[in-house]
C-alpha positions as CSV (number, residue, x, y, z in Angstrom):
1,X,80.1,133.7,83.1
2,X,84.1,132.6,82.2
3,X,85.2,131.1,79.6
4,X,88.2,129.3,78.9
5,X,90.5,131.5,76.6
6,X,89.3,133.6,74.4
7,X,92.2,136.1,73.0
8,X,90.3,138.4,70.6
9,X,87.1,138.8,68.3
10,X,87.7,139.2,64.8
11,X,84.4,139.8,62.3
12,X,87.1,138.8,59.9
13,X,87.2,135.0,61.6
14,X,83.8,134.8,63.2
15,X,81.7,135.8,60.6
16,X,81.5,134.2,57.0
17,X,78.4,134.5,54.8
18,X,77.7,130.9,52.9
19,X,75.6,131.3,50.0
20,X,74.0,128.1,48.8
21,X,72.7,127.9,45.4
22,X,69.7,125.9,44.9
23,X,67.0,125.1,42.0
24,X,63.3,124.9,43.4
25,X,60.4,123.4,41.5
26,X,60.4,126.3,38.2
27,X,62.3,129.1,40.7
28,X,66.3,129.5,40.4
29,X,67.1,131.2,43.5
30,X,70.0,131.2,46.0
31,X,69.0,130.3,49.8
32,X,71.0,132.6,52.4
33,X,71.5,131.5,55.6
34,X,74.1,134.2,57.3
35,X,75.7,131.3,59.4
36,X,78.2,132.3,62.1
37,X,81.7,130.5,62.2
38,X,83.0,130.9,65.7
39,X,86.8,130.6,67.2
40,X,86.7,131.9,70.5
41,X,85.1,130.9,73.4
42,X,83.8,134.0,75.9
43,X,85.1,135.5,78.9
44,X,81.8,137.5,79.8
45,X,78.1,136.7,79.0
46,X,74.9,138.4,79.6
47,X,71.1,138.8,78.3
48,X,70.1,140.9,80.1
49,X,67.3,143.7,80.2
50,X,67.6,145.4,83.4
51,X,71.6,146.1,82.8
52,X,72.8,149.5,83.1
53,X,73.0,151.2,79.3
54,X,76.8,150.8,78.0
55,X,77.6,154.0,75.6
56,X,80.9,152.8,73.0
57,X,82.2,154.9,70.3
58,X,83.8,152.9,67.8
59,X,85.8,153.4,64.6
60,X,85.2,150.9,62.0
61,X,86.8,151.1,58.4
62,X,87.0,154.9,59.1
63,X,83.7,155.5,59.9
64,X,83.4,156.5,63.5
65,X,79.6,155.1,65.5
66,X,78.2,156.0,68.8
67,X,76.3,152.6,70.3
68,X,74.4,152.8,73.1
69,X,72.7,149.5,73.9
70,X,74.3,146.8,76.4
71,X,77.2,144.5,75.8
72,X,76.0,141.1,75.2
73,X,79.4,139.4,75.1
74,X,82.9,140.6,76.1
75,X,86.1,138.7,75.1
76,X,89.3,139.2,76.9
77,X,91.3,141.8,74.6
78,X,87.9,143.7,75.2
79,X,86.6,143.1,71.8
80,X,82.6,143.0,72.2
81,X,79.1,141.5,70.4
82,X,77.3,144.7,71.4
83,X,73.4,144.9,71.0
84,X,71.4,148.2,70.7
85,X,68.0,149.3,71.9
86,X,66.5,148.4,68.1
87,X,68.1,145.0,68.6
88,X,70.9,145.6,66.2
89,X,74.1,144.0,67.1
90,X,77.3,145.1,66.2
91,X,81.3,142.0,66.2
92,X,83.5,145.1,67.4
93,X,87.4,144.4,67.6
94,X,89.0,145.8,70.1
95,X,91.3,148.2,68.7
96,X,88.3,150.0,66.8
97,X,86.9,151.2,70.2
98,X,87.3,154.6,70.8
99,X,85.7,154.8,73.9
100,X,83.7,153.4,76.5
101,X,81.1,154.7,79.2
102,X,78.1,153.3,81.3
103,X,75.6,155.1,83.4
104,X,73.2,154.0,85.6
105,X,69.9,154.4,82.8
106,X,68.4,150.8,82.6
107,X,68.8,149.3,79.6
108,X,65.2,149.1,77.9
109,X,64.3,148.5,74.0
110,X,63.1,151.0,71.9
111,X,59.2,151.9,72.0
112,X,57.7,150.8,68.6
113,X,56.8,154.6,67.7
114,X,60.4,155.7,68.4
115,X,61.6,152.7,66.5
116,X,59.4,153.4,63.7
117,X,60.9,156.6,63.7
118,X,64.6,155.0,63.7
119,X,63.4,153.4,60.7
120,X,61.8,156.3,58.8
121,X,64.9,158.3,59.2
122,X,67.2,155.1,58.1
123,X,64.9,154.4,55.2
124,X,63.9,157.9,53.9
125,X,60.5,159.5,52.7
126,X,59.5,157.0,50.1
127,X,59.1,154.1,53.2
128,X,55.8,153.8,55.2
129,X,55.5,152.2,58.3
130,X,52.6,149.3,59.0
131,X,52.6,148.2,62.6
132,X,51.3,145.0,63.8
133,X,51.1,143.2,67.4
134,X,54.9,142.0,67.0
135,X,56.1,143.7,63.6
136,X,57.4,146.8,62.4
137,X,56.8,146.8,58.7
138,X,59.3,149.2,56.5
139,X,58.1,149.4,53.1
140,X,57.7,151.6,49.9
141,X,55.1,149.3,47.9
142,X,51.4,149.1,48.0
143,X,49.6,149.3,51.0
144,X,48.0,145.9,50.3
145,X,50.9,143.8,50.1
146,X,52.1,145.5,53.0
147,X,49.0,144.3,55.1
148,X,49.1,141.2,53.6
149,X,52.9,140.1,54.6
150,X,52.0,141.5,58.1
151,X,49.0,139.5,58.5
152,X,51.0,136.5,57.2
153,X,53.6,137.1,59.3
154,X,51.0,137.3,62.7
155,X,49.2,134.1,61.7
156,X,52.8,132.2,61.0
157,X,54.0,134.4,64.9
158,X,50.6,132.5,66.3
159,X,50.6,129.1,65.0
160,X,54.6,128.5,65.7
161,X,53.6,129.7,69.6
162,X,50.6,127.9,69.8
163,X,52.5,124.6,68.0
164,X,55.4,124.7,70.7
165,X,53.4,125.3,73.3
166,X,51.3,122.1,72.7
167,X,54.9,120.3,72.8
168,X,55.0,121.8,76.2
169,X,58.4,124.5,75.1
170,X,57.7,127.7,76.2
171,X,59.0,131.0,74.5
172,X,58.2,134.6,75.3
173,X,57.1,137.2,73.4
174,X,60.3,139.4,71.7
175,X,62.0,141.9,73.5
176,X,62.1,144.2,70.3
177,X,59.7,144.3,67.7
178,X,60.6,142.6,64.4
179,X,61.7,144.3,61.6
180,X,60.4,143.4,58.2
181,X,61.4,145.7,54.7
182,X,59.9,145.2,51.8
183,X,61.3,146.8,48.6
184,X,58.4,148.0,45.9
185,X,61.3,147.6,43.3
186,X,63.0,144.6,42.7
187,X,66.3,146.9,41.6
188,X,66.0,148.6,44.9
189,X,65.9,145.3,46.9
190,X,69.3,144.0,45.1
191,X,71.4,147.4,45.9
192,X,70.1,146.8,49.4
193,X,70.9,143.7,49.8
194,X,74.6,143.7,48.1
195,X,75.6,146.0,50.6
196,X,73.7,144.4,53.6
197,X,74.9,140.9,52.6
198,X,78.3,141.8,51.3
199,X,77.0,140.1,47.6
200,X,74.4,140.2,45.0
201,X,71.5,138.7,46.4
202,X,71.1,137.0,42.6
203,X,67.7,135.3,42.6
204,X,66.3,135.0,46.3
205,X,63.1,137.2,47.3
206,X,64.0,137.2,51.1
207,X,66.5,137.0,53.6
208,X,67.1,136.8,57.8
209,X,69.9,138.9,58.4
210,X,70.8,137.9,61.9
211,X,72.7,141.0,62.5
212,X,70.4,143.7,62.0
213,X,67.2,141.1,62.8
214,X,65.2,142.0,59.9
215,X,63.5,139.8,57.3
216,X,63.8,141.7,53.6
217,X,62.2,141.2,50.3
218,X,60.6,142.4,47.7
219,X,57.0,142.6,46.3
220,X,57.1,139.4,44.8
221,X,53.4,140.3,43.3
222,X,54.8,143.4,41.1
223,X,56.7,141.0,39.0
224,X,53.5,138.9,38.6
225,X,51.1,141.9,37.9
226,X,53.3,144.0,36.0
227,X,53.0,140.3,33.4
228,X,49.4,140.4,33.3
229,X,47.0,143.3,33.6
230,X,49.8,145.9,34.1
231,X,48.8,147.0,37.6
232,X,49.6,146.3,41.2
233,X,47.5,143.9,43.1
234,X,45.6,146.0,45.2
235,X,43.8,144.2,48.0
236,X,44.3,141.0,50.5
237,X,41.7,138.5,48.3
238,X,43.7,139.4,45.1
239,X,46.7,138.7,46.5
240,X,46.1,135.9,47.9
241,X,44.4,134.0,44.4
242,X,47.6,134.8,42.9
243,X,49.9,133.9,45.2
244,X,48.0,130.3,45.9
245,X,49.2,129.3,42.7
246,X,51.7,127.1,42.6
247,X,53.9,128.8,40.3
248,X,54.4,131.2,43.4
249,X,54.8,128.2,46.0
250,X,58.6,128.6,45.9
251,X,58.3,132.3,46.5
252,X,55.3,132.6,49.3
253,X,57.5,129.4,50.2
254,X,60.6,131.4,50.9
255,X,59.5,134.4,52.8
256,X,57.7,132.2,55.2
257,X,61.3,130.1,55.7
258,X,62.7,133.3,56.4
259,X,60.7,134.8,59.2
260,X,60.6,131.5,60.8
261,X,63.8,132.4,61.1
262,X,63.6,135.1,63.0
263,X,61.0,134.1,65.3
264,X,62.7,131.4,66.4
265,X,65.6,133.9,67.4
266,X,63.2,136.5,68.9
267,X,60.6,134.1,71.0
268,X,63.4,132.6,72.8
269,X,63.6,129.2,71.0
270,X,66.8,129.9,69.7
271,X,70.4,132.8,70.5
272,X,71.6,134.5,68.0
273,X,75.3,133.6,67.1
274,X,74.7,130.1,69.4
275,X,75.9,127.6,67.4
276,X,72.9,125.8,66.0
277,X,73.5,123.2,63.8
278,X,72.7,124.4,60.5
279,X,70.2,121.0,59.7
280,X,68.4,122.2,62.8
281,X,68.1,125.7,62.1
282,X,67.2,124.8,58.5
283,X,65.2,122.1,59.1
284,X,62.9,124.0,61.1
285,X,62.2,127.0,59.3
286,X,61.2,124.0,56.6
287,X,58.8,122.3,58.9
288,X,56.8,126.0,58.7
289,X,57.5,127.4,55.1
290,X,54.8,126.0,53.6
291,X,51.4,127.7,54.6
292,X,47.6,126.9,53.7
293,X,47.0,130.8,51.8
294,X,43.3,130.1,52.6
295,X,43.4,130.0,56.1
296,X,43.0,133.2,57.8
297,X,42.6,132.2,61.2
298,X,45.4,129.7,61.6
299,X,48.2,128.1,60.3
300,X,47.3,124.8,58.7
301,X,50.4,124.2,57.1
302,X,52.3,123.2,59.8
303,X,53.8,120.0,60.0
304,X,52.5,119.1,56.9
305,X,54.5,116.7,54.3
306,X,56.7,119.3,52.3
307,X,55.9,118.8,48.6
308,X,59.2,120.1,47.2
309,X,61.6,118.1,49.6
310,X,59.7,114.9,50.3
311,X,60.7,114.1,46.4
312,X,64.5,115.2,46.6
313,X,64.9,113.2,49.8
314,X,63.7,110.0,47.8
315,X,65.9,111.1,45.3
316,X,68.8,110.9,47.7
317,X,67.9,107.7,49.4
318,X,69.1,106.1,46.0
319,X,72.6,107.5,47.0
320,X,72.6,108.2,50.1
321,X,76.2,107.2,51.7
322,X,76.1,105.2,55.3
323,X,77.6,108.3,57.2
324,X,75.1,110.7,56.1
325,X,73.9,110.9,59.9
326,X,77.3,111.4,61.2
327,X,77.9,114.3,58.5
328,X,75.0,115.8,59.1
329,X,75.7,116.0,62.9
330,X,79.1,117.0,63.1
331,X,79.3,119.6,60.0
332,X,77.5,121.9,58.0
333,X,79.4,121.9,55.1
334,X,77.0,120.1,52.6
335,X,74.9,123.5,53.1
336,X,78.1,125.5,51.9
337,X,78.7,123.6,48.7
338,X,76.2,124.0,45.3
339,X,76.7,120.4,44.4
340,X,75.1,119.0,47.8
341,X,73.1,122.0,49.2
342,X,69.8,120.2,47.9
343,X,69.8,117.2,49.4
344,X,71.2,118.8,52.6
345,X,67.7,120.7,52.6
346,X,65.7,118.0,51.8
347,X,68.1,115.6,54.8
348,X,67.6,117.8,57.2
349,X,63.6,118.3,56.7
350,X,63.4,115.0,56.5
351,X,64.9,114.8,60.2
352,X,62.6,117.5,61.4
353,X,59.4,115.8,60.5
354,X,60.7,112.8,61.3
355,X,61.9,113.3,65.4
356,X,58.3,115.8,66.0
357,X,56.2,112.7,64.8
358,X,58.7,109.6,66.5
359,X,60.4,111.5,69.1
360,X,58.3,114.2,70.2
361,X,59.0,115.1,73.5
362,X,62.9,113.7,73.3
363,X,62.9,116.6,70.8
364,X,61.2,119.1,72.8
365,X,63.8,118.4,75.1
366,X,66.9,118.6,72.8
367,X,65.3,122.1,71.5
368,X,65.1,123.4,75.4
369,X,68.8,122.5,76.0
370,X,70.2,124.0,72.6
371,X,67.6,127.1,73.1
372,X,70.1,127.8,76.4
373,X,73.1,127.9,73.9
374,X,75.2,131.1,74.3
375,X,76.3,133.2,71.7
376,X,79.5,132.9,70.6
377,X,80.1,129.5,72.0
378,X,82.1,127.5,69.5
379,X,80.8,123.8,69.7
380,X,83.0,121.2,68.7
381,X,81.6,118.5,66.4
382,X,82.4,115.2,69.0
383,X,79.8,118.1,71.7
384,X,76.8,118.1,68.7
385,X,77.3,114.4,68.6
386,X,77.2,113.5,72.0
387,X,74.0,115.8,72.4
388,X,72.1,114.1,70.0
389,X,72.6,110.5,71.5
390,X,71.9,112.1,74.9
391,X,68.6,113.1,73.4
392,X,67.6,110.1,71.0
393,X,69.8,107.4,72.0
394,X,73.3,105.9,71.7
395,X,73.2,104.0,68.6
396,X,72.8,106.1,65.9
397,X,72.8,103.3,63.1
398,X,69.5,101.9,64.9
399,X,68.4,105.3,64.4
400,X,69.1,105.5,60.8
401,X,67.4,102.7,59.7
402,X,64.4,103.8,61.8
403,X,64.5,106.6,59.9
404,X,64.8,105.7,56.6
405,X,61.9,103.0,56.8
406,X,59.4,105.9,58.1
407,X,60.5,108.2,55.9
408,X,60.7,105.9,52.7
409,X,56.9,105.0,53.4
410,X,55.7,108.4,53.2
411,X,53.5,109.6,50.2
């Protein structure tokens, strides 16, 4: 499809990272969500799988890389959001493209044995490779904990399905398998991450990177062994009576949020680099973090008061200021800064459990238009507005106080 302008893609002004620093229950950790700042609208479009494969060979900071995958979006100087047969997508300026070439091969994503050995040979000897029904698990840790995040990861895959589907919002299953690494070492996770992230990671134990499309973390129950009995945790039922206590909520907590993350990219609810309002996106992958650890059939969290933000949203109704909505709607910059990051969480929760139990299927509806969302689109915030009325009505202070009272009640 055509755009309007664009001129040019820059990584340099469509890409920021914006770590948030937050303090959880007993945890300090920093919440990463690698949010996309976009300046351009696009000239071309396409999501496509039965394209022809595009080969580019690009320079970038002296380091020359030959891509072959399809071209997802293509701005007018020719700068492209490319996306390989792993899923990997690549902001490449124009004038670091060396060269360009397509044939008539359709594209098709990688098979999960020649992606597992992409990985292998990425990752070296010391990673093993656990594949599930719609995960490639890297890691270089006990076998157990390795099982353990997969099988927590399939029963979090089912339940978000199975809960959208009841709301009548279909997705699909994802075109690439999804990456997960987990890091035995804590020391190993951190270098990995600096350079993945651009930053120390400081505190978290998991992020989405939405380039790459990979959850990573680290054993979170080496720390906890390695204080008691010296040893690794070595099977499912061990791991699980540790991790069900609620010192470790924050933790089990966390790399839940994350892969909700990228489901919701990879099942079709969401596009990568769309611009999703960040109390959406966030909101969400709150709705799901919490999970019942003794449940192995299902997912029984889901939808279920959220004991850590519940109690900071109370704490912000006390000062809550009368355009709270309206900032939350038009901006995300209360995610971006340390001293409001908290109650932006705990807001935009809030507003999640609040629209799937008031305004269930005017919210299944707002999530199938933004789920059409292309990437790279730039919204304005007077467009995000003007959605949300179209979805829950025109008076948004009628809505406030409708939400407060409900929200106020709850126990």
């Amino acid at each position: 499809m055509v755009g309007n302008q664009p001129t040019r893609i820059r990584r340099t002004d469509l890409l920021e990272r914006h770590v948030v620093r937050r303090h959880e229950t007993s945890w300090n950790r920093l919440a990463i969500f690698d949010s996309i700042i976009l300046f351009a609208a696009i000239l071309f479009s396409c999501n496509c799988p039965a394209m022809a494969v595009d080969q580019v060979t690009v320079d970038i900071d002296g380091v020359r890389h030959r891509l072959t995958g399809r071209i997802v979006v293509e701005a007018q100087d020719g700068g492209l959001l490319f996306e390989e047969a792993d899923g990997k997508q690549w902001l490449i300026q124009a004038d670091e493209i060396v060269a360009r070439e397509k044939d008539a091969t359709p594209f098709v994503p990688l098979e999960p044995s020649e992606f597992s050995k992409r990985l292998k040979s990425e990752l070296g000897p010391k990673f093993e490779i656990h594949e599930t029904a719609h995960y490639l698990i890297a890691y270089d840790t006990t076998p157990a904990f390795a099982f353990w995040v997969g099988s927590l990861y399939e029963r979090l895959y089912r339940g978000f399905n199975t809960y959208w589907k009841q709301r009548k919002i279909e997705l699909h299953d994802p075109e690439f398998p999804m990456v997960v690494l987990i890091f035995g070492d804590q020391t190993d996770y951190r270098n990995y991450a600096s350079q993945d992230l651009g930053g120390d990671p400081g505190g978290i134990v998991a992020y989405y990177q939405m380039l790459t499309n990979r959850v990573v973390l680290f054993d979170i129950t080496g720390v906890e062994a390695a204080t008691s009995n010296q040893q690794r945790i070595r099977n499912a039922d061990q791991i699980n009576r540790l991790l069900s206590q609620p010192s470790a909520g924050a933790m089990v907590a966390t790399i839940v949020h994350e892969a909700t993350h990228q489901i919701a990219y990879n099942a079709g609810m969401q596009q990568r680099l769309a611009d999703i309002p960040m109390w959406l996106n966030e909101g969400l992958a709150m709705f799901f973090e919490t999970p019942d650890l003794r449940s192995r059939t299902g997912w029984r969290g889901i939808g279920a008061i959220n004991p850590i933000r519940l109690p900071r949203f109370k704490q912000l109704l006390v000062t809550r200021q009368p355009d709270s909505l309206h900032q939350m709607l038009t901006n995300d910059d209360r995610f971006r800064n340390s001293d409001t990051a908290l109650d932006a969480y705990a807001e935009s929760w809030a507003m999640v459990y609040f629209l799937t139990k008031v305004y269930r299927e005017e919210f299944a509806d707002y999530l199938r238009e933004l789920s059409e969302a292309s990437p790279l689109v730039d919204g304005d915030s007077e467009s995000r507005v003007e959605l949300f009325k179209k979805h829950f009505g025109e008076d948004l202070n009628a809505f406030d106080q409708k939400f407060i009272r409900l929200m106020s009640r709850l126990k």
